[in-house]
N, C-alpha and C positions, 0 to 999 in steps of 0.2 A: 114571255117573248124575250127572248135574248139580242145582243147587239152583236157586231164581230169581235168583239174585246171583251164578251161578258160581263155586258151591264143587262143587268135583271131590271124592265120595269114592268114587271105582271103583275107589282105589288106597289101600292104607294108610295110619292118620292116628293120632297119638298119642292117646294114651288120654285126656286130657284134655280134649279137643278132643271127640274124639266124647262125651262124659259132657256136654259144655255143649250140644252139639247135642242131645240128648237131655232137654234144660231143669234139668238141678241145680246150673246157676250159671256162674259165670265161670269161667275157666278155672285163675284163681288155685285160689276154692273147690274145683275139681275136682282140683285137686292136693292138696289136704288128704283129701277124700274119699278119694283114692287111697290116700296118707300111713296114713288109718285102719285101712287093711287090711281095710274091707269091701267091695270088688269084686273080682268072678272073672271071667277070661278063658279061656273052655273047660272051668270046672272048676277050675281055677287058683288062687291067688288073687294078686294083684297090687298088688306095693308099689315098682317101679321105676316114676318119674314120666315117664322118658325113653321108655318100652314103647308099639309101635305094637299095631293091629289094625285087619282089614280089615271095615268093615262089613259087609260082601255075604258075609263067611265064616266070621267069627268069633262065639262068643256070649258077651255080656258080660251078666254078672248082678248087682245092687247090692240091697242086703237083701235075696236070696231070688227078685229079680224081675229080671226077662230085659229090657233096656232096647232098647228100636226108635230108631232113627237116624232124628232128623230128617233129611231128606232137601231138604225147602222151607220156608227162612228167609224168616220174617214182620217184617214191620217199619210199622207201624198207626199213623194219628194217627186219635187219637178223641174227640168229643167230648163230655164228662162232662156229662150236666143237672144242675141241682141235683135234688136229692133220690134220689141216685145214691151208695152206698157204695164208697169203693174197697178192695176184699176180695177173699178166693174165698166164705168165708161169714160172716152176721151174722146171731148169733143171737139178733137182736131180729126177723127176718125180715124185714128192707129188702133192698129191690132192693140187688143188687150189679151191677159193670162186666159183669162176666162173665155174668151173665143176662141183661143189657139187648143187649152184643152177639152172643150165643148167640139171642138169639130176634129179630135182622139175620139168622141166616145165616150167623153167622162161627164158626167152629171156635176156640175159646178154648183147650183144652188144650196146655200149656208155654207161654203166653202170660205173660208175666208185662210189669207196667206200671214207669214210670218217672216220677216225678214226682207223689207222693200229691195228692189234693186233699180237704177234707173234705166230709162231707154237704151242707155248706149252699154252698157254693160250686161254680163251673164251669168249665169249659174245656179246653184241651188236656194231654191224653196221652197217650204213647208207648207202647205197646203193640207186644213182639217175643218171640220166642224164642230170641235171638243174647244168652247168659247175658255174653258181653265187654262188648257193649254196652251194658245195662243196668248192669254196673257204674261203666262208663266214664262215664253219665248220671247213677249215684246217690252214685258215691265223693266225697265233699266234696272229696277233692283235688285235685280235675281244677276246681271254680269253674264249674261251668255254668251260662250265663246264661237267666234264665227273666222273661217280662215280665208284668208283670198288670195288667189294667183296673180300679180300685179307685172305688166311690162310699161317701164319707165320711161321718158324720154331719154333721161341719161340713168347713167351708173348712179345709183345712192353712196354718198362721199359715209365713211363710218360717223363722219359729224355729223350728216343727218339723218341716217337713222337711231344714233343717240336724241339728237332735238323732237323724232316724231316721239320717240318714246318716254322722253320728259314732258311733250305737249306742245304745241304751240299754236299758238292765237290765231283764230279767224270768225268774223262777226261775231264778236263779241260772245264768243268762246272759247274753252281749250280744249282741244281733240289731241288724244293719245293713243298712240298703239300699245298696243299688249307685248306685243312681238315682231321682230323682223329677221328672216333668216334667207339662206338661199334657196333654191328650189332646186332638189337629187337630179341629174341627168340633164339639166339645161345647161350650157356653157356662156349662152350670153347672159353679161353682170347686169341687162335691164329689167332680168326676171328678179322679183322678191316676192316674200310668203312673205303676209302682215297679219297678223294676229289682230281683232280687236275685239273688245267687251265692255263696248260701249254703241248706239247706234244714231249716231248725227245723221242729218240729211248730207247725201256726197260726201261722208266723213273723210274717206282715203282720198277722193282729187282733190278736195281742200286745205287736207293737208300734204299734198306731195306741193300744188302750188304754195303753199307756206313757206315751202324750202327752194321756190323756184326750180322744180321741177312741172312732170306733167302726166298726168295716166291717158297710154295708149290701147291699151289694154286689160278690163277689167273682172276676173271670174271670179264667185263664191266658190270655194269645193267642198265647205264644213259648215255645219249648223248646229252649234250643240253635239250630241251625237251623233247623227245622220252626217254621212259623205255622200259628196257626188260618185266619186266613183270612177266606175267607165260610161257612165250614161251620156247621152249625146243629147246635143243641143232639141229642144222641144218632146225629152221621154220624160214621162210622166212614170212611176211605180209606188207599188203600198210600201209603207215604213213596214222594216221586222217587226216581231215585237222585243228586239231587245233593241234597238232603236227607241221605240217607243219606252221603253222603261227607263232604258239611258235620257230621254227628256224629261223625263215624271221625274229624275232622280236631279237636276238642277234647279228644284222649286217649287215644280209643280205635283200638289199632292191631290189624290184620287178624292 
């Protein structure tokens, strides 16, 4: 049985492996899960991390519940409109990602995203069910670069986006841009491109307010190697696979 990436599991795979394909994380994660002693293999229970099992014959159960093999690995860019939550639920009852692509057509379940954005803000993310890659996209180790279209309340003075890109303090943090430039074919100075490779919570509105400034407007259009593009606010498409390779090749290894 093949996946749409050519993952072969007609043949036995280690249990770790199959538990990510199955959406509970990276394969790291899934060796602690294992580690925990709450998963059983035929009844079993299992705590060697090195232990295979054959999808097609084995039954492998994790709290009580029988776990199904993903069989076809997703790999989604999507893009978020504002006024879009990123969640499974908000119990304030705002639209979430997952109801906005679920009523596309798209089968959301083990889906999980990469690269938060907030309510009021838009644009690209990652959306897979490959638990490696998602961590390899979210582990701060790994430095992945993310680009954004940013309109300002005012002009950025060159002293502060010197100061964002040396850092500057906020709750008892320091957030820095990678990069600040202008944006080809905009003529007003409250457009900036901010590079960053690192991922705080509101990292760019907390640091434009550092500078006492303010974001009016905020879009993702880069994730790694995956771009927005020309996609419009709420499309949804499969990553290339040289997209796909272009992420495998900042970290994440098969």
């Amino acid at each position: 049985m093949q996946s749409g990436n050519g993952d072969n599991i007609a043949e036995p795979i280690r249990l770790n492996r199959f538990l990510a394909m199955c959406g509970l994380g990276s394969r790291r994660k899934c060796d602690e899960i294992i580690s925990s002693g709450k998963v059983y293999v035929n009844g079993q229970r299992a705590t060697e991390l090195g232990v295979k099992v054959d999808p097609t014959r084995d039954s492998v159960e994790y709290l009580g519940e029988t776990l199904n093999c993903i069989t076809q690995m997703k790999y989604l860019a999507y893009y978020k409109p504002v006024g879009i939550i990123v969640t499974k639920h908000d119990p304030e009852g705002r639209t979430t990602i997952y109801q906005d692509i679920e009523a596309k057509g798209v089968e959301s379940q083990n889906l999980k995203y990469a690269g938060r954005l907030d309510y009021n803000s838009e644009g690209l993310l990652v959306l897979t069910n490959d638990g490696d890659l998602i961590h390899a996209l979210t582990h701060p180790r790994f430095g992945i670069k993310k680009v954004y279209e940013v309109k300002t309340r005012k002009p950025l003075t060159k002293e502060d986006s010197q100061q964002l890109i040396a850092g500057v303090p906020s709750k008892d943090q320091i957030l820095r841009a990678g990069g600040i430039t202008g944006i080809e074919g905009k003529n007003d100075p409250c457009w900036v491109k901010i590079d960053l490779y690192e991922g705080k919570n509101r990292q760019i509105r907390r640091m434009l307010e550092a500078v006492g400034n303010e974001v009016l407007r905020l879009k993702r259009i880069q994730f790694s190697s995956v771009k927005l593009g020309a996609m419009k606010p709420g499309e949804i498409r499969e990553l290339t696979e040289k997209e796909i390779r272009g992420v495998r090749n900042t970290g994440y290894k098969k």
